[in-house]
MARBA-987103 format. One line per 5 residues: their letters; for each residue x, y, z of C-alpha. Coordinates in Angstrom, 1 decimal, always signed. Layout:
a = X Y Z  ...
% end
This chain:
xxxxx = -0.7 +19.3 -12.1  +2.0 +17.7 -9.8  +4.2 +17.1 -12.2  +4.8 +13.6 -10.6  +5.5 +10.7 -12.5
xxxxx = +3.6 +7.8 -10.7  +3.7 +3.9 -11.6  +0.4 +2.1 -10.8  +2.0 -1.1 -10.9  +3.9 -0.1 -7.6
xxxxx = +1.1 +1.5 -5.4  +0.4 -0.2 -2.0  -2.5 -2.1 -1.6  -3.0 -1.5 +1.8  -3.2 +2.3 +1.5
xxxxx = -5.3 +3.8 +4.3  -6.8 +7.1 +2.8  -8.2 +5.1 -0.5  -9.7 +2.2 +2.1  -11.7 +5.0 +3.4
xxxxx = -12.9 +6.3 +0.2  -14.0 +3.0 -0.5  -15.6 +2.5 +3.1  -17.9 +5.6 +2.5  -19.4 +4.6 -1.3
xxxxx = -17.3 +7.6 -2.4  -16.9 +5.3 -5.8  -18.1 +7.2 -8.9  -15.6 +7.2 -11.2  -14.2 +4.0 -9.8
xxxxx = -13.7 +0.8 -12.1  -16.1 -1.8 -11.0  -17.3 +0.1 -8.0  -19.7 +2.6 -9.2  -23.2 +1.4 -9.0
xxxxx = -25.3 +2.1 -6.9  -25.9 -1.0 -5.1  -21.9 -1.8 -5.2  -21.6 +1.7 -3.3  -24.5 +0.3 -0.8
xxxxx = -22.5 -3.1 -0.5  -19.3 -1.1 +0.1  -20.5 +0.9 +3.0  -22.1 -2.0 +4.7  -18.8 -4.1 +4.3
xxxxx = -16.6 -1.5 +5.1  -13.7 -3.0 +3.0  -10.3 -3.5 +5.0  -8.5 -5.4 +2.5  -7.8 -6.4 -0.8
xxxxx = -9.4 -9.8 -0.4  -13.1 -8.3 +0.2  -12.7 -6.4 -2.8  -12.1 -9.4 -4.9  -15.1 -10.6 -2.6
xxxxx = -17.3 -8.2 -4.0  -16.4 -8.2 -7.4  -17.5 -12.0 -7.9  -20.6 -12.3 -5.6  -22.3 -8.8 -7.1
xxxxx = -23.6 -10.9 -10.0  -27.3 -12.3 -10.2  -27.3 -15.3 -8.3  -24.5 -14.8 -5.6  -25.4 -11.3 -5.0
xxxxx = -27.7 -13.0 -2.2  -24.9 -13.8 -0.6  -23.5 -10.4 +0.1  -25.7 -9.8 +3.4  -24.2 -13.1 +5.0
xxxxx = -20.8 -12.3 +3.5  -20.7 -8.9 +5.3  -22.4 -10.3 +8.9  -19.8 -12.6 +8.8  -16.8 -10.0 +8.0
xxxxx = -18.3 -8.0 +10.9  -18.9 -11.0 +13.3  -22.5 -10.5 +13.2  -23.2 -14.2 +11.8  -21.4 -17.3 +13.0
xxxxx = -19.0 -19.4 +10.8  -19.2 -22.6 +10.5  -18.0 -25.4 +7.8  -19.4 -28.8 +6.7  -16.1 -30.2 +7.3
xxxxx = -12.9 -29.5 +8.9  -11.0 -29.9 +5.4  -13.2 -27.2 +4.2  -11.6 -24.4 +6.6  -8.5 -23.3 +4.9
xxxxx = -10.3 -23.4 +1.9  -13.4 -21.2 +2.4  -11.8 -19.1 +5.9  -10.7 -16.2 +3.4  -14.6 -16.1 +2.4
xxxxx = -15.7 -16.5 +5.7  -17.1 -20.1 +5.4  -19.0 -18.8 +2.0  -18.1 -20.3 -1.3  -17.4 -18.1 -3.6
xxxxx = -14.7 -18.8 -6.5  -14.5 -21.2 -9.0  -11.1 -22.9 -7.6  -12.8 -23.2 -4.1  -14.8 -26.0 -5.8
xxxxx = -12.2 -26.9 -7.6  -10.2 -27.5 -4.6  -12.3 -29.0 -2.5  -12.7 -32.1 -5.2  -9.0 -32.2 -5.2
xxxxx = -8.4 -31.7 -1.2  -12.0 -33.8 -0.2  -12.3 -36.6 -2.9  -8.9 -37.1 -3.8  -9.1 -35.1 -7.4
xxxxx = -6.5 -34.0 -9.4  -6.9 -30.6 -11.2  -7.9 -32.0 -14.6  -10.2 -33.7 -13.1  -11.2 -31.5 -10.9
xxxxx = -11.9 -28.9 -13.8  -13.9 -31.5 -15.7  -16.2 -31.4 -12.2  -16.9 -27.5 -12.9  -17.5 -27.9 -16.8
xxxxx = -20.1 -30.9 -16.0  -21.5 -28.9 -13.2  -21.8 -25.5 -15.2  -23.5 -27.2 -18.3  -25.6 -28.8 -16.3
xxxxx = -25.7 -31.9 -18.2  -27.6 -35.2 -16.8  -25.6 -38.1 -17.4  -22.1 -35.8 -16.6  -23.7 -34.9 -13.1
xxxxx = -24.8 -38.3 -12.0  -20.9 -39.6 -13.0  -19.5 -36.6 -11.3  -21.5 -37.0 -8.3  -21.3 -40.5 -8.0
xxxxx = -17.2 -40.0 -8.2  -17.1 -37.1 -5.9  -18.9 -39.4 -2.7  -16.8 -42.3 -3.7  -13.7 -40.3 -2.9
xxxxx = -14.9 -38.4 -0.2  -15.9 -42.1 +1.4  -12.5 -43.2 +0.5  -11.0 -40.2 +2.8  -12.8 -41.6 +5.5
xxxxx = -15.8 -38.7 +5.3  -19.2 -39.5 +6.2  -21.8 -40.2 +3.7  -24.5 -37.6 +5.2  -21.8 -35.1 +5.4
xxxxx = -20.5 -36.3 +2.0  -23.9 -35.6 +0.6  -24.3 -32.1 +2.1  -21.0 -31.2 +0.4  -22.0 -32.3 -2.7
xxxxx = -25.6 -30.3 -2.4  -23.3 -27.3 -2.5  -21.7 -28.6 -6.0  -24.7 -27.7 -8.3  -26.2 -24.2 -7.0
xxxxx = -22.4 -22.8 -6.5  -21.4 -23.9 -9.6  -24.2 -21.7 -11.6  -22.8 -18.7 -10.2  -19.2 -19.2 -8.7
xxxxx = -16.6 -17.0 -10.3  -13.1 -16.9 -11.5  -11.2 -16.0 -8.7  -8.2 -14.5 -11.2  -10.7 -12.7 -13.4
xxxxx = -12.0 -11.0 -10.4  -8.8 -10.1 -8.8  -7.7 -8.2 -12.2  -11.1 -6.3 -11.8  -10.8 -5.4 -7.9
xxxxx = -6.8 -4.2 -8.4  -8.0 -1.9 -11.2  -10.8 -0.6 -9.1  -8.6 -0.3 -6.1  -6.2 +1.4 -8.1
xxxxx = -8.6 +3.9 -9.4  -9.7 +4.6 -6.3  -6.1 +5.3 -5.4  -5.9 +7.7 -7.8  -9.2 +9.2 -6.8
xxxxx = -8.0 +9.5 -3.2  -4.6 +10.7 -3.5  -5.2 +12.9 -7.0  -8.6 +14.3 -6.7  -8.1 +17.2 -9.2
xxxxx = -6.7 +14.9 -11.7  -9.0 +12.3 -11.4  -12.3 +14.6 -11.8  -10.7 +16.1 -14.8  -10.1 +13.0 -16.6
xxxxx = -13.2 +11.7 -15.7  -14.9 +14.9 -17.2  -12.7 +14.8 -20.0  -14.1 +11.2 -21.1  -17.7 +12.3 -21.1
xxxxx = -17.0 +15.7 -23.4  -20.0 +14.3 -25.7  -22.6 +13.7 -23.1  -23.6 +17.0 -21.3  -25.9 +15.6 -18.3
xxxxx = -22.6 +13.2 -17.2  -20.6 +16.3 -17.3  -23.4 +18.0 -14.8  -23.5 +14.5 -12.7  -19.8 +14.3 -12.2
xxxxx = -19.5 +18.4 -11.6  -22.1 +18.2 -8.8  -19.6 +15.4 -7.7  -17.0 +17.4 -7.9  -18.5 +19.8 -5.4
xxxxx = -19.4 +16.9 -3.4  -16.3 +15.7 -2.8  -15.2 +19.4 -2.2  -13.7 +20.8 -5.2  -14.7 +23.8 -6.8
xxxxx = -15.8 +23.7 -10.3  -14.5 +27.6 -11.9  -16.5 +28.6 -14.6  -14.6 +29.0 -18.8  -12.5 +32.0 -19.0
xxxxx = -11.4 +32.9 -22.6  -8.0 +33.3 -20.9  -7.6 +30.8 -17.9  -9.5 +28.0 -19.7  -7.8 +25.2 -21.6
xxxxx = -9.1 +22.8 -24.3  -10.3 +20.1 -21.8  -11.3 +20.7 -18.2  -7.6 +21.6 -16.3  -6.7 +21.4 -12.6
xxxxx = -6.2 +24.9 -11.6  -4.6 +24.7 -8.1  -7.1 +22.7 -5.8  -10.0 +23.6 -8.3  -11.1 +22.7 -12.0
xxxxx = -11.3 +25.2 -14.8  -14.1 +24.5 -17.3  -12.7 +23.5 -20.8  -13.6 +24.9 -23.7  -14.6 +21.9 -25.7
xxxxx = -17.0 +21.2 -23.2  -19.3 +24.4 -23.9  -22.1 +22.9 -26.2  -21.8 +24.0 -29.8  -18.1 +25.1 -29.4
xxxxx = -16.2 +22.2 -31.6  -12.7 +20.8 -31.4  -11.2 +23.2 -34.1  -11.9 +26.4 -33.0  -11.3 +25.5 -29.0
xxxxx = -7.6 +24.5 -30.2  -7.2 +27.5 -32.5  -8.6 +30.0 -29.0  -6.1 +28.0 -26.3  -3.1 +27.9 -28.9
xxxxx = -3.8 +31.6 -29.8  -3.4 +32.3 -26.5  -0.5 +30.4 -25.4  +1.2 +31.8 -28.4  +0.6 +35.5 -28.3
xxxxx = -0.2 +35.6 -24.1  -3.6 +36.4 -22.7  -6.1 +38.3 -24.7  -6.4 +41.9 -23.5  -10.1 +42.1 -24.6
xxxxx = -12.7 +41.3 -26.3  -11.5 +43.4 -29.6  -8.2 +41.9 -28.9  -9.5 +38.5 -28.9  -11.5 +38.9 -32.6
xxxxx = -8.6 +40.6 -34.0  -6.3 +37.8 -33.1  -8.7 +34.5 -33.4  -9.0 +34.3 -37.2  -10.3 +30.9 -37.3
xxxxx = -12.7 +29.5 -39.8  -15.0 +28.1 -37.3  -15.2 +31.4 -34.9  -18.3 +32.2 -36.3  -22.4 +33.2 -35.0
xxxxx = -22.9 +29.7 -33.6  -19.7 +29.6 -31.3  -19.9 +33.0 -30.6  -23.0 +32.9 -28.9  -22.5 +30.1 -27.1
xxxxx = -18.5 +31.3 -25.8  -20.8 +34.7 -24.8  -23.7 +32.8 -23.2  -21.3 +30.7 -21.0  -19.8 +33.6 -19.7
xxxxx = -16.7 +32.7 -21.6  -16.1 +36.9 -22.2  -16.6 +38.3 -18.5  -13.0 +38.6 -17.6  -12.9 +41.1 -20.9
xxxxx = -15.8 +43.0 -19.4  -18.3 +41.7 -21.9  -21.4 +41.6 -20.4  -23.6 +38.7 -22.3  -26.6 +40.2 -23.5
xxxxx = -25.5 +43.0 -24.8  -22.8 +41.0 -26.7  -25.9 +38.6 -27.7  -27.6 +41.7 -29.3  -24.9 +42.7 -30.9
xxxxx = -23.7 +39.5 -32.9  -23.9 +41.2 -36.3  -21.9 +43.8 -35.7  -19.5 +41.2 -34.2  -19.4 +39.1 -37.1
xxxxx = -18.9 +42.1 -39.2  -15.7 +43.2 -37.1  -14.4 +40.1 -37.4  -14.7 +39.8 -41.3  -13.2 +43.3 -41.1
xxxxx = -10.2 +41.8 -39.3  -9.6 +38.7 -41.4  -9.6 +41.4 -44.3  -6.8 +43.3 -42.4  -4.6 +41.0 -40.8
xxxxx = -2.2 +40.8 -38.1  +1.0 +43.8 -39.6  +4.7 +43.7 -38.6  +4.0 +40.9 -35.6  +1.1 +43.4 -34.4
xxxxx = -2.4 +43.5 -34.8  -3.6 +46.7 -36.3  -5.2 +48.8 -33.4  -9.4 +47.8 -33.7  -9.4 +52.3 -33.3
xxxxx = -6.8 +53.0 -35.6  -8.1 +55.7 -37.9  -7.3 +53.6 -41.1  -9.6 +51.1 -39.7  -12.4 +53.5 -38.6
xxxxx = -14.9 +51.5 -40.7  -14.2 +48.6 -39.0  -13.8 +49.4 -35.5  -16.7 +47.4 -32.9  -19.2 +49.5 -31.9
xxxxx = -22.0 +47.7 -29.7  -25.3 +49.2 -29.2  -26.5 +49.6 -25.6  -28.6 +47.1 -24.2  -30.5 +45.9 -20.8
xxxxx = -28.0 +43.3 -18.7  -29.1 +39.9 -19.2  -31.5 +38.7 -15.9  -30.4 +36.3 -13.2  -33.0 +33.8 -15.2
xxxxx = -31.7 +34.5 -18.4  -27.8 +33.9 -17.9  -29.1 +30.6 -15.6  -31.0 +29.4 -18.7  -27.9 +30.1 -21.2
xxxxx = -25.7 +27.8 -18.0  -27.9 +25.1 -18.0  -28.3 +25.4 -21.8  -24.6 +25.2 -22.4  -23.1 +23.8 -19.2
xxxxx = -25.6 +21.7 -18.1  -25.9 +23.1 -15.1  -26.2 +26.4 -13.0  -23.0 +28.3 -12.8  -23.7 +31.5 -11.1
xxxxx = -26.8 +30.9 -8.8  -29.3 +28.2 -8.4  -33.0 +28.8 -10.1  -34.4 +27.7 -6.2  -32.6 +30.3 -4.2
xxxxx = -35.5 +32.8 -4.6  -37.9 +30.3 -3.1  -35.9 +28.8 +0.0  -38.2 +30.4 +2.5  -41.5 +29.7 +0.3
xxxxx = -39.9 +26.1 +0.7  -39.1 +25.9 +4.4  -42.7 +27.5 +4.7  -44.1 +24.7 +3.1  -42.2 +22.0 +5.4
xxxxx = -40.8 +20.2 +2.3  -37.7 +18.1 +2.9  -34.7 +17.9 +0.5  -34.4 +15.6 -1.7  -31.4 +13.9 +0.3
xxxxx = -34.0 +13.4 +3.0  -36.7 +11.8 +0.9  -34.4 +9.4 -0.3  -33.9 +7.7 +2.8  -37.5 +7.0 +3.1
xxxxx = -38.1 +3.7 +2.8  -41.8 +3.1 +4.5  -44.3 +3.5 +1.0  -47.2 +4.1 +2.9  -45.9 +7.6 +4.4
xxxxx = -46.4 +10.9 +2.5  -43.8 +12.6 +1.9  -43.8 +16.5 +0.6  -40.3 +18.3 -1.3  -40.1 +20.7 -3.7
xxxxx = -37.9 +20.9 -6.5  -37.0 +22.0 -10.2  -38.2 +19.8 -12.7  -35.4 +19.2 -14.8  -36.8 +17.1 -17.6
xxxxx = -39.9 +15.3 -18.8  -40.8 +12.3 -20.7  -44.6 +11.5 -21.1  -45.6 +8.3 -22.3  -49.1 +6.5 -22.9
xxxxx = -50.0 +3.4 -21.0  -51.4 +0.1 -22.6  -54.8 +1.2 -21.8  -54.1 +4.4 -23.8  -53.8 +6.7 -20.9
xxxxx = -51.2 +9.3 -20.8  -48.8 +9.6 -17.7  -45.3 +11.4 -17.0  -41.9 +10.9 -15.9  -40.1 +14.2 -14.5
xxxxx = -36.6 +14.7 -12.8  -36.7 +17.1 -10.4  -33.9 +18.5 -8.3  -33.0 +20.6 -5.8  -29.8 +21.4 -4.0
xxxxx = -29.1 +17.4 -2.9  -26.2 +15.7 -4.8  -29.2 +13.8 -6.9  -32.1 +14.6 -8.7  -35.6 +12.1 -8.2
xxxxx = -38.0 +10.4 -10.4  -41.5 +11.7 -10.1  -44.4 +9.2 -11.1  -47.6 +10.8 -12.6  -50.0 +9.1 -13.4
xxxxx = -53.1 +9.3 -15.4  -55.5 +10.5 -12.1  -53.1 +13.2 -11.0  -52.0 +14.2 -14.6  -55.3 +15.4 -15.4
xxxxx = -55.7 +18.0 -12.4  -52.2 +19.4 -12.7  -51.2 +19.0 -16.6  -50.7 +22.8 -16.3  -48.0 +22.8 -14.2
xxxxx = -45.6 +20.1 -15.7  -43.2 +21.8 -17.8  -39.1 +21.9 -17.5  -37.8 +25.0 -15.5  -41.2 +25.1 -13.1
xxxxx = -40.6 +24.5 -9.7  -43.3 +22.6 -8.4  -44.1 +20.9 -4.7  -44.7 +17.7 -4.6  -46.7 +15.2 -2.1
xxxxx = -46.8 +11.8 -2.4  -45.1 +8.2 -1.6  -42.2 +6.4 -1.8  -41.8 +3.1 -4.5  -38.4 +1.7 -4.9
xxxxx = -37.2 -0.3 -7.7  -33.4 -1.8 -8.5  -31.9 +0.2 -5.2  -33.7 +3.5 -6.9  -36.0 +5.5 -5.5
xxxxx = -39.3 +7.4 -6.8  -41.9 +9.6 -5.8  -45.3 +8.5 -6.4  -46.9 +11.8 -6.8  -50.5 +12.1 -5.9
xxxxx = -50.8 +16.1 -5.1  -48.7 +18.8 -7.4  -48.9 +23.0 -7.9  -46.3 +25.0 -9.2  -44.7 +27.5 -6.6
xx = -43.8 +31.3 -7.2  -41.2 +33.1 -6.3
% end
């Protein structure tokens, strides 16, 4: 936290460092911008100014969106710029000879054929609803005043063939300059207030626990350390914490909004929790009970105490009994009663031994909880099994474009959905990810399902061969060999 009081409102809109965020697709989070083929657009065009925001905002709609490649040859001087007329310069320069706003049309009417702006807003209504007996009037008006201006009738006619197909798609200019200010000044905020930014953007997606993972791995991405909940450092919501974020409470699964306010203002009341005993004594909340327990121990929420999970895990009776025993025998004289105290013998915590929870098992409670791995990575055991087998990342198989090479990576399949074709066969869907910023769709069908149903099941790490299909800017594998690796 800065403690700086900033007004939006006031921000330059020429800033260089959030122009460059923009310029590398560094947009998630960002109002408007997000998508993946708006991140795409915003690489190619390399935005400089405010005005190819605005751009991009009304031409990435279905319909003008073919537009975009011309747009951005021309931006780059890549595609010559020309114009029907020399009238029509200082109207479409600022698009690069490419109409794209409603009042472009508008004011060409009013600048070509003599229109005022009533009329030339009855133009776009006729146009846009497209109705017969509107069109012919509006088109027999518009070369009638383009004649009386002294403009050729061939040219005339080519500037009214732009009329109908513009005005199915073109777009309020003032609509999308509200949207490209608010996504430029998001991506202010993102460039100049990183910490901030991720945390608020974490903070909105509490509820849904694989946007949390997306938008931690891109965290990380954008090189920002994501520190794991601490009973004593971590706050109700995910928190700055210097030039890293601190895992909030809330955001544990199964850990509700009660009880993560009753731990944090425990805490800031009485100071920092000495340990574990400490903590039960002094919690005495309704809704500390089994369920949040276990998943405040599986999280790792305890370490800093020296509470090592499983045994804690194999213990949860006789932690629910010490904390009835404390409710029973409250907090005396400002103090809580020492847990050892020999009036409270009966109730003191005694936790039977136990094995340490496994690398696997305190990865599975991560994923589980978290969702995703905290304190290792599942495929760090098999990086040389990996290399051995010449599979490329996923990052790499991503830019393959050419769907008649194979291509071989390896990965941990994150989830599954199976479904049955029309002809009654059964095929799969299945995320699998590696150590790349994103995860990919494996396609199974009903040939290769039936020689390798074994081996599809969440948490195997399997290698897969097979080609590339790409739908909506998305790609897939379409897998045609699978086997499950071993560590």
């Amino acid at each position: 936290m800065t403690g700086e009081t900033l007004d939006i409102t006031k921000i330059p809109l020429d800033d260089k460092k959030t122009y460059e965020l923009l310029q590398k697709g560094d947009t998630t989070g960002v109002f408007q911008f997000e998508s993946s083929g708006m991140r795409r657009y915003m690489k190619d065009i390399r935005p400089t100014g405010i005005e190819d925001l605005i751009a991009l905002v009304a031409l990435f709609r279905p319909g003008p969106m073919e537009l975009i490649p011309s747009y951005i040859k021309r931006k780059h001087g890549k595609e010559k710029i020309t114009y029907l007329y020399p009238k029509l310069e200082p109207i479409l320069k600022n698009t690069y000879g490419i109409g794209v706003y409603q009042e472009q049309m508008m004011q060409i009417a009013r600048d070509l054929a003599g229109y005022t702006l009533p009329e030339a807003d009855t133009l776009r209504k006729a146009i846009g609803k497209k109705i017969k007996s509107l069109l012919d009037e509006q088109k027999e008006k518009l070369l009638n005043g383009m004649a009386k201006n002294g403009i050729d009738k061939k040219i005339a006619q080519a500037i009214w063939e732009l009329f109908p197909p513009f005005a199915r798609y073109g777009f309020n200019k003032s609509h999308a300059a509200c949207y490209a200010v608010i996504g430029y000044r998001t991506a202010y905020l993102k460039a100049h207030y990183l910490e901030e930014f991720m945390a608020s953007l974490l903070n909105s997606e509490l509820n849904d626990i694989e946007r949390i993972a997306f938008f931690i791995q891109e965290s990380k991405l954008a090189g920002l350390d994501v520190l794991p909940p601490d009973i004593n450092k971590s706050f109700f919501n995910f928190a700055p914490e210097g030039e890293k974020l601190r895992f909030g409470l809330l955001a544990i699964k199964n850990v509700g909004s009660e009880i993560a306010k009753g731990i944090v203002d425990e805490r800031l009341r009485g100071g920092p929790f000495s340990g574990f005993s400490d903590f039960l004594t002094r919690v005495q909340h309704k809704d500390l009970n089994k369920k949040s327990l276990e998943s405040l121990i599986k999280a790792g929420s305890f370490e800093s105490l020296g509470v090592e999970r499983k045994q804690a895990l194999e213990n949860l009776d006789e932690i629910t009994r010490f904390i009835n025993s404390a409710r029973r025998n409250p907090i005396q004289n400002g103090r809580s009663v020492s847990l050892f105290d020999s009036s409270m013998s009966s109730a003191s915590l005694k936790m039977k031994p136990s094995k340490l929870a496994t690398s696997e098992e305190r990865l599975s409670w991560e994923k589980e909880l978290l969702g995703f791995y905290l304190s290792d990575h599942p495929l760090n055991s098999y990086t040389q099994k990996i290399k051995e087998a010449k599979a490329k990342s996923i990052s790499e198989v991503r830019l393959i474009k050419d769907s008649r090479m194979i291509v071989r990576t390896a990965g941990l399949i994150s989830s599954i959905h199976r479904i049955f074709t029309k002809s009654g066969q059964p095929m799969l869907f299945a995320k699998i990810e590696d150590f790349s910023p994103k995860p990919i769709e494996v396609v199974v069908f009903n040939n290769t399902l039936t020689k390798t149903m074994q081996i599809w099941q969440e948490n195997n790490v399997v290698l897969i061969d097979g080609r590339m299909s790409w739908r909506d800017g998305e790609p897939k594998i379409i897998c045609e060999e699978a086997r499950k690796m071993e560590a």
